[in-house]
N, C-alpha and C positions, 0 to 999 in steps of 0.2 A: 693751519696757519691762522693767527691773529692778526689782526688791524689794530695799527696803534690807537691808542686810548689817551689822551692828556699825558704825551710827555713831554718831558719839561727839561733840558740839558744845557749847561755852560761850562763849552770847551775851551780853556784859553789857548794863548801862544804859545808851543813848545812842550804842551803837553804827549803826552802817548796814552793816547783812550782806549779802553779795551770794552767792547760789547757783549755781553755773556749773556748766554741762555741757552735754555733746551732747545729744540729741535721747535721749529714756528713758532716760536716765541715774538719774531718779528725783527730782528736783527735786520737779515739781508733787505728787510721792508725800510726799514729804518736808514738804511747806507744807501738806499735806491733812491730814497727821497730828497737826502742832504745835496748827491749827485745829481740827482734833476732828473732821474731815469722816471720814477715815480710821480706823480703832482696829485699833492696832497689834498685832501676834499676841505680840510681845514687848517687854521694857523700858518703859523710863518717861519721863518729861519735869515738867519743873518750869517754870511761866512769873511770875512776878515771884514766887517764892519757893513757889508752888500746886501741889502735884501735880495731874497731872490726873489721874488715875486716882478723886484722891476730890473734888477742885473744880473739874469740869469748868465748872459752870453760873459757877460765879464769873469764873473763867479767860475765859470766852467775854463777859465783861463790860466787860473792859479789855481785848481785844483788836480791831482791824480786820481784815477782810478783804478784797481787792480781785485777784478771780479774772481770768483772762486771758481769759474768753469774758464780755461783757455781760450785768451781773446785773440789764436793765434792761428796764423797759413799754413798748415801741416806738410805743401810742398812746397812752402818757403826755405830759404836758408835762415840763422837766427840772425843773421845781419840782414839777411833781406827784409825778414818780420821787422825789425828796429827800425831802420830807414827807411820804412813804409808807414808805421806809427809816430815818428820823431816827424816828417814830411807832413803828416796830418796836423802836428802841432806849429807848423810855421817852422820848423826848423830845417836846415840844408845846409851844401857846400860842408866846408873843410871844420864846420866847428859841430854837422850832426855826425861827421864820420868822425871825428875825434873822440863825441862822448859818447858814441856807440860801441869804440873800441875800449874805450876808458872804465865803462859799466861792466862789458863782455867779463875784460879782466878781472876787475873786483869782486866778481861772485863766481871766477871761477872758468869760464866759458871763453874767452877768446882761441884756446886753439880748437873748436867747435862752433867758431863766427860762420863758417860756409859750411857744414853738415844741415840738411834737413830737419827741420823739426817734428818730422813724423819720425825721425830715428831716436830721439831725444828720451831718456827718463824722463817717468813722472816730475823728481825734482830739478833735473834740467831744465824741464819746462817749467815749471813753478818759477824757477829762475828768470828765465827770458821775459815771463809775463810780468813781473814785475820790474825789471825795466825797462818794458814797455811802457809802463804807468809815471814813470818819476823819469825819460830823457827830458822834458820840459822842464823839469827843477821847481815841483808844484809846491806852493807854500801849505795847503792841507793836501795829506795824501790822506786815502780811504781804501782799506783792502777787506775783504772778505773774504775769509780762511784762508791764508797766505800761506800758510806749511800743511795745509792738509795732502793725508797722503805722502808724504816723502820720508825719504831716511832723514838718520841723525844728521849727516854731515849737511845734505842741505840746509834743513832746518838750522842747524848755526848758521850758514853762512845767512839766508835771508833775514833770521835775527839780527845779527852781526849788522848787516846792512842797513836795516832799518832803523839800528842805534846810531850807525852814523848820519843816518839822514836827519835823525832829528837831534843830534848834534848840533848840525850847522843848518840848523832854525827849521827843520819843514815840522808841522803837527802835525801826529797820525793819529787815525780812529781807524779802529779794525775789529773785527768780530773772529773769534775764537773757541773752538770746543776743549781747547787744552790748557786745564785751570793752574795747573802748577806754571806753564808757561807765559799764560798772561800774567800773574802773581809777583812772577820775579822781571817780565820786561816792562808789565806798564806803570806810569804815573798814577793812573786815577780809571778807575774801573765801576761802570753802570751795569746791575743784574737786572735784564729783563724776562719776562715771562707773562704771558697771555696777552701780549700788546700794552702790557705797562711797567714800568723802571717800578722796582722793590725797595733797591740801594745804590746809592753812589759816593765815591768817596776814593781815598787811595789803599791800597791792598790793608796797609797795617789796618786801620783804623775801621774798616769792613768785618777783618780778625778780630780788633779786642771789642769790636761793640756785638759783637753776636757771642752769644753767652755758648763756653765750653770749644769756640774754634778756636781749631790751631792752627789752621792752613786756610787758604780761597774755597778749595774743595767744598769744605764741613759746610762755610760759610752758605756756600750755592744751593748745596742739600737744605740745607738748613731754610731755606727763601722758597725754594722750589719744589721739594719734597724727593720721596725715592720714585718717583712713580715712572714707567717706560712714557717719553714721549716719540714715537715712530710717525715722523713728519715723511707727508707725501707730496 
């Protein structure tokens, strides 16, 4: 795994960011730090106009998170898990059960609101954990690997989902190993690789400036080479 080196990112409002790279390239380094999990040895960042250096607490108000390992009670129920995370965020009464049922539904999950989560599919849970991250209605959401591991059908719906979130205004950044699928869902997409940004820009324009690409793929090859990177 690499340490970020001098990068340098402006995310605007309503974008959908895609973070790309091999295997420790520094992605999940990158998404830790934005979220405050990380504190960075240098530099700074600003997220809807907030330093964090002095509005951490603010900052971490309007933001989501939704990490690539299950942030979730395996002998919870999937509404116990929500109302337990939604409750963390200030929210309760009749308007967290409302959009805990209102989520449930839209990806899928309400007549599995009271099954277990240890009983759940991989993208069942994939499901639940994400919204876990967005009952707050975070103006930047941040996910890392969001459909790894699932079938097709989840993967649309959390796709699906995440177009409508950033529909009606949330920004997402999310890091991803699947180049066709960041390609066709993001705005504007950064390749990093050994702890520094290569490229950034929107999928087209990534394509026609890397000489002979026809896809993000070639593009990625093309930045980062064929070589195995086996991140431990």
């Amino acid at each position: 795994m690499y340490s970020l080196n001098d990068v340098s990112l402006e995310i605007n409002q309503g974008q959908i960011f895609g973070l790309l790279g091999p295997n420790g390239a520094g992605k999940t380094t990158l998404i830790s730090m934005l979220c405050g999990l990380i504190k960075p040895t240098s530099g700074h960042f600003t997220i809807d106009s907030l330093n964090y250096t002095h509005h951490s607490s603010k900052i971490k108000k309007i933001i989501g998170v939704v990490p690539q390992e299950y942030a979730l009670y395996p002998t919870l129920t999937a509404r116990e898990n929500l109302h337990y995370f939604g409750s963390m965020y200030g929210l309760k009464g009749n308007y967290l059960k409302d959009k805990v049922i209102e989520t449930l539904d839209l990806l899928g999950l309400l007549k599995f609101a009271d099954k277990r989560i240890e009983t759940f599919s991989g993208g069942m849970k994939r499901r639940v954990n994400l919204i876990a991250g967005i009952l707050h209605n975070p103006k930047v959401l941040f996910l890392d690997e969001p459909t790894v591991g699932v079938d097709v059908q989840s993967k649309n719906a959390i796709i699906d989902y995440l177009k409508f979130l950033n529909q009606n205004g949330t920004t997402i950044i999310y890091t991803s190993h699947h180049l066709a699928e960041a390609e066709d869902f993001c705005t504007h997409i950064a390749i990093l690789d050994r702890g520094r940004i290569y490229a950034q820009g929107t999928p087209s324009s990534l394509i026609a400036s890397t000489e002979e690409a026809r896809n993000l793929e070639e593009v990625f090859i093309s930045l980062t080479g064929k070589d195995f990177r086996d991140g431990i």
